[in-house]
C-alpha positions in Angstrom: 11.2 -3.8 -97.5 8.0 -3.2 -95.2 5.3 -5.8 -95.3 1.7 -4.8 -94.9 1.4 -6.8 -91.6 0.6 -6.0 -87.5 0.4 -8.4 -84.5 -1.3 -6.5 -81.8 -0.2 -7.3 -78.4 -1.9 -5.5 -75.0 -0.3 -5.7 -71.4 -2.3 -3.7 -68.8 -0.3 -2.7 -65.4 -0.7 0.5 -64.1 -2.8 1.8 -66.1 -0.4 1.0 -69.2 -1.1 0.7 -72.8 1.2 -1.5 -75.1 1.1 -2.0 -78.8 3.4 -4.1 -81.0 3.8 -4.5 -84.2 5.5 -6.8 -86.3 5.5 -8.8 -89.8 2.7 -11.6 -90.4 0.6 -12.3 -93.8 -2.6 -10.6 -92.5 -3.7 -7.7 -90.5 -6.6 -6.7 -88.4 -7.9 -3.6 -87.8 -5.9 -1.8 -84.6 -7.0 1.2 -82.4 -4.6 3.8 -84.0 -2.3 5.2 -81.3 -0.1 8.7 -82.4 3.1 8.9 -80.8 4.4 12.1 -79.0 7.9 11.0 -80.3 9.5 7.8 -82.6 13.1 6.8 -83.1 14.1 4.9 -86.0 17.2 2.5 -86.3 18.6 0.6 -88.7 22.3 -0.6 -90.1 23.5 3.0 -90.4 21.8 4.5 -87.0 22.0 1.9 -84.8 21.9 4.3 -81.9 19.8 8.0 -81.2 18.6 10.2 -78.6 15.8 12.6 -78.8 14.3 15.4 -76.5 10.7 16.4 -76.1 9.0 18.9 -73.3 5.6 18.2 -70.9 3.4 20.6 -69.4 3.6 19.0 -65.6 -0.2 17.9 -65.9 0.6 15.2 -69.2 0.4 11.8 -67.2 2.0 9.9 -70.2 3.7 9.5 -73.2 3.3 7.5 -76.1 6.8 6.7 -77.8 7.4 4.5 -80.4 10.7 2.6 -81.4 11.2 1.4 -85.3 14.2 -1.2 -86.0 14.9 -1.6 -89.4 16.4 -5.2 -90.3 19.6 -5.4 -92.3 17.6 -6.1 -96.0 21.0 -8.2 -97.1 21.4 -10.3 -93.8 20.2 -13.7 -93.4 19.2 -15.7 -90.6 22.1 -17.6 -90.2 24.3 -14.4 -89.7 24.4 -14.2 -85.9 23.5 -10.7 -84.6 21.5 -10.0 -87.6 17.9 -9.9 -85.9 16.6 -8.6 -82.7 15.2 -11.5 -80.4 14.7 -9.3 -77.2 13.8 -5.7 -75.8 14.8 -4.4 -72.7 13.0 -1.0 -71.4 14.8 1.0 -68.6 14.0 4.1 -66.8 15.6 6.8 -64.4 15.0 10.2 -63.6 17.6 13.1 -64.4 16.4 15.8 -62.2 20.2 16.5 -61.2 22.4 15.9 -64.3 25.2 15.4 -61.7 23.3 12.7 -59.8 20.6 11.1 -61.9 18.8 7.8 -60.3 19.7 4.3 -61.3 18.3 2.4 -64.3 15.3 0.0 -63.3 14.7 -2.4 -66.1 10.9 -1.3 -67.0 8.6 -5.0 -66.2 5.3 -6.0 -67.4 3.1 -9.1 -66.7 1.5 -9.2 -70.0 1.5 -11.3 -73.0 5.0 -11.3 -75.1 7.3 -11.0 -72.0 9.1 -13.2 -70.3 12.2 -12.8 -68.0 15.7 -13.6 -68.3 18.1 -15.1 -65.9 18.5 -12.1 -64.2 14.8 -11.6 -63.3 14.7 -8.6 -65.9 11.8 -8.3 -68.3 12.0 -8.1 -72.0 9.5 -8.3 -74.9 10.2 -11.3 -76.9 10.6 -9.6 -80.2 8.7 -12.1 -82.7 11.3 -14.5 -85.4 11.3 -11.9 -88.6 13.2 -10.7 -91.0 11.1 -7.6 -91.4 11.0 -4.3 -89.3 10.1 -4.7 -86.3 7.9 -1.3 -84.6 7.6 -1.2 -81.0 5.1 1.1 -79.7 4.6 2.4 -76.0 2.4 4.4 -73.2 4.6 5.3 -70.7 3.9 6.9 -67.4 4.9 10.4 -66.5 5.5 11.9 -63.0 2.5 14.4 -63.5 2.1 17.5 -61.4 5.5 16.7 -59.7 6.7 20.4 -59.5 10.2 18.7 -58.8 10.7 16.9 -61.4 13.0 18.0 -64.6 13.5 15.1 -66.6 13.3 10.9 -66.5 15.1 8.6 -69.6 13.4 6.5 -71.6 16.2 3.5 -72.6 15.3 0.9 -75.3 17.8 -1.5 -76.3 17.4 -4.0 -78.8 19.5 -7.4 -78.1 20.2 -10.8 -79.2 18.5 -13.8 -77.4 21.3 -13.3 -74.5 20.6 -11.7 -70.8 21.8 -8.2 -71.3 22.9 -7.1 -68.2 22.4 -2.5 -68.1 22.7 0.0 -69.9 25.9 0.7 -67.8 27.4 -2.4 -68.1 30.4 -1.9 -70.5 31.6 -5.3 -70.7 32.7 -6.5 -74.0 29.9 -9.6 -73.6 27.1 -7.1 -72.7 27.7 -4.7 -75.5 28.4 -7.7 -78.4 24.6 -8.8 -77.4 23.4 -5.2 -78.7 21.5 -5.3 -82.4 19.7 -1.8 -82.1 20.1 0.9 -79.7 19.8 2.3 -77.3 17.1 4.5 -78.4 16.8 7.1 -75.3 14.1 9.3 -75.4 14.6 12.3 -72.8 11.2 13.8 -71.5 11.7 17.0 -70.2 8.8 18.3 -67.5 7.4 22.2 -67.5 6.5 22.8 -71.7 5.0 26.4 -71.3 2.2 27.4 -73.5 2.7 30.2 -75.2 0.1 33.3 -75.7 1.6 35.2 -78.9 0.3 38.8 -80.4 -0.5 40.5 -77.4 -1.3 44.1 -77.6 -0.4 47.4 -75.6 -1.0 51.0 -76.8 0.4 54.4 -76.0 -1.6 55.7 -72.8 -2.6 58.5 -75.3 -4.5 56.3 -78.1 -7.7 57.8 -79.7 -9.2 54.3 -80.4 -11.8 53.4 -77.3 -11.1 49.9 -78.0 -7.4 50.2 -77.6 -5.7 49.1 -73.9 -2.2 50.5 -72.5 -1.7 47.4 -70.1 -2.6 44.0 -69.7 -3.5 41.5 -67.3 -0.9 38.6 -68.0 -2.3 36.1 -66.1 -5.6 36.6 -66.7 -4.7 37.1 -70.2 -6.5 40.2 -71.2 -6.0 43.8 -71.8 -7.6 46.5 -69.4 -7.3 50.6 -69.1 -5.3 52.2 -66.2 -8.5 53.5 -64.8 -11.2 51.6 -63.1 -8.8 48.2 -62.9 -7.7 47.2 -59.6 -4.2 47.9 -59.9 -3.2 44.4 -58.7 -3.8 42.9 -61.9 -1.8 45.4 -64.1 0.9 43.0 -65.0 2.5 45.9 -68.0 1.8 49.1 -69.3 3.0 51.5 -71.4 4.7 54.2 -69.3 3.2 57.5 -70.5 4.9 60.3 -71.5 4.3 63.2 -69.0 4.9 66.4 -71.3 3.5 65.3 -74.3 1.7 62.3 -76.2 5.1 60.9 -78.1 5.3 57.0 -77.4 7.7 56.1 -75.1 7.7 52.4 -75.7 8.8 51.7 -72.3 6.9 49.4 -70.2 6.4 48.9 -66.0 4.3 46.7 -64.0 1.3 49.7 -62.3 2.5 50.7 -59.0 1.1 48.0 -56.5 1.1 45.0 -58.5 4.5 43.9 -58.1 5.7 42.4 -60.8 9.2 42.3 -62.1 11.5 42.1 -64.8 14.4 41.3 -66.2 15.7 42.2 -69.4 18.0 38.7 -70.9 18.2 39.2 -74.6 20.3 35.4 -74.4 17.2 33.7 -72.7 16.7 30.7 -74.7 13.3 31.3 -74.8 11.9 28.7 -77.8 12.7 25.9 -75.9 12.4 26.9 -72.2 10.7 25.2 -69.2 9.3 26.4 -66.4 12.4 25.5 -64.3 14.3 27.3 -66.6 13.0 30.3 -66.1 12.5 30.4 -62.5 16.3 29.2 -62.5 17.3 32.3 -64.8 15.4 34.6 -63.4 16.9 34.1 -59.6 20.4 34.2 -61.4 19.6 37.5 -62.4 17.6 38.6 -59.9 19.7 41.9 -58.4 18.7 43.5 -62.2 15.2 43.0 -61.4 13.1 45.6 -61.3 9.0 47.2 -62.3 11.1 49.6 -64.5 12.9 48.4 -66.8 14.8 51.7 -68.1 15.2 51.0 -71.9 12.7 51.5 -74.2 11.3 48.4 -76.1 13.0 46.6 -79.2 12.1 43.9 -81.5 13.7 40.4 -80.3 14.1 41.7 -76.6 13.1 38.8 -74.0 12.1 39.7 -70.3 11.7 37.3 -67.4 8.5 38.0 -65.5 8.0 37.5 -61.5 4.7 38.1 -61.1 2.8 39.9 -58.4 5.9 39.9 -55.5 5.3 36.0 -55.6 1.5 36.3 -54.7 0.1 34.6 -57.8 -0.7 31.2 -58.4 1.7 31.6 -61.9 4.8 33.3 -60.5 7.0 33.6 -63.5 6.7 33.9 -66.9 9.1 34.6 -70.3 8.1 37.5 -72.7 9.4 38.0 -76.3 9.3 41.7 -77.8 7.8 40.9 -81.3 7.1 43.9 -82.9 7.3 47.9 -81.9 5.1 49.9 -84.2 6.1 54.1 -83.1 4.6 56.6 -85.6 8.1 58.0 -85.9 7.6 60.6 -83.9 4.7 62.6 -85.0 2.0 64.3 -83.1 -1.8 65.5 -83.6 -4.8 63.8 -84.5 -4.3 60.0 -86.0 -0.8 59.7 -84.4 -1.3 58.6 -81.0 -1.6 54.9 -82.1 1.3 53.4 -81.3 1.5 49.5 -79.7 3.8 47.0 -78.7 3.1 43.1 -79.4 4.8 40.7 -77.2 4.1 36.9 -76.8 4.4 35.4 -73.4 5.6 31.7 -72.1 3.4 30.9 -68.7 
């Protein structure tokens, strides 16, 4: 059962906000911090992992641990509470190699360190919930970097000596956790319902290609042909929509077609990554004609732009099912792209 009660608690090293929260029998009013991401555990989950994506510009993350005391224990049932919390972080760029766990350390109020030199917070005597709330640092506008652990690990009032320590002592001293939170770098934003029309369209206001990375449509004529990232390929002997696509002769950019792209939850890496994998089907052509649910990986501009690749997703193809004359010249793809 929650009590309506805080303890606020600051600690200020590198730029570092900390907030902790905890049972008392009066509150005052706190600055109220979101978090990007919050594991819960309690006497059914006492362990979870979780997975968010950065952009590579995000300099932190707020993340937010909840431990949810055993309503039926008491205080004289050893193991029952939480005394300490150790923090420890690595980086994961290479699954095969990631870095060593450094025990995360702060000079501020609330934590002390063991025998071992290691800080921990000094989780406060309760038999409440205890919620455990964090700004952590992020290795911003590191283009190598893929992903970096976050390791929270609730313990008894012993020296708990690593998260790969699998001694029998060292995992007995466990109460909660570990919570790991895995921050993965290069979130795309996504630009969705993007138009292009059949070369032959009627409607002035109507655009056969598109600047990607300027984001915005343009006509084949009077557009320097550098920044014609797609088009429609028009159809030489009549006005019937092809729904094909190509990148405008001297603008370079490619594509591939990769219908298994895992586009909803890509990074930047991972499309780079694909793309080169696939790189010998690249081409400004693809050959097929566009369907709903198709993906394309983008290399933009023969590597010359500032963004150099990019995901697409085929969301709709309207064709006017083949008919000609006045009205029916219409036709349009919409596409979404990840940059």
């Amino acid at each position: 059962m929650f009590k309506n009660l805080r303890a606020l608690l600051f600690a200020s090293l590198i730029g570092l906000s900390l907030i902790i929260g905890s049972s008392c029998k009066h509150s005052t009013p706190a600055p109220i911090v979101v978090p990007e991401n919050t594991i819960t555990l309690n006497a059914q989950t006492h362990s979870l992992q979780d997975t968010f994506y950065v952009s590579r510009t995000q300099t932190s993350a707020v993340l937010q641990v909840i431990a949810m005391a055993n309503p039926y224990a008491t205080a004289n049932s050893p193991g029952s509470f939480p005394s300490r919390l150790y923090i420890y972080t690595r980086s994961i760029d290479n699954p095969s190699s990631p870095t060593a766990y450094v025990n995360y350390n702060y000079s501020g109020s609330g934590f002390l360190q063991d025998t071992m030199g290691q800080y921990y917070y000094n989780v406060p005597n309760t038999n409440d919930t205890t919620s455990f709330t964090i700004t952590m640092p992020l290795r911003a506008n590191n283009i190598n970097a893929v992903m970096d652990e976050f390791y929270f690990v609730y313990t008894s009032d012993h020296t708990f000596k690593g998260p790969l320590n699998t001694s029998q002592g060292n995992l007995e001293n466990i109460v909660f956790g570990p919570a790991q939170f895995f921050v993965e770098y290069g979130k795309l934003i996504e630009y969705g319902g993007l138009h292009i029309y059949n070369p032959y369209t009627t409607v002035v206001s109507y655009h056969p290609a598109y600047d990607i990375i300027g984001n915005y449509s343009e006509y084949f004529y009077n557009t320097p042909a550098d920044s014609l990232d797609i088009g429609v390929v028009q159809n030489a002997n009549n006005s019937l929509f092809t729904g094909k696509i190509y990148s405008v002769p001297g603008n370079g950019t490619m594509y591939v077609r990769d219908t298994l792209f895992p586009y909803s939850t890509a990074t930047d890496t991972d499309v780079m990554n694909r793309y080169n994998a696939l790189i010998a089907n690249a081409t400004t052509s693809p050959p097929d004609s566009m369907r709903t649910g198709d993906i394309y990986l983008i290399y933009f501009r023969n590597g010359q732009a500032t963004t150099k690749y990019a995901c697409m997703k085929i969301i709709y193809v309207y064709p006017e099912n083949g008919l000609q004359g006045v009205g029916h010249d219409n036709e349009y793809i919409i596409f979404n792209v990840k940059k």
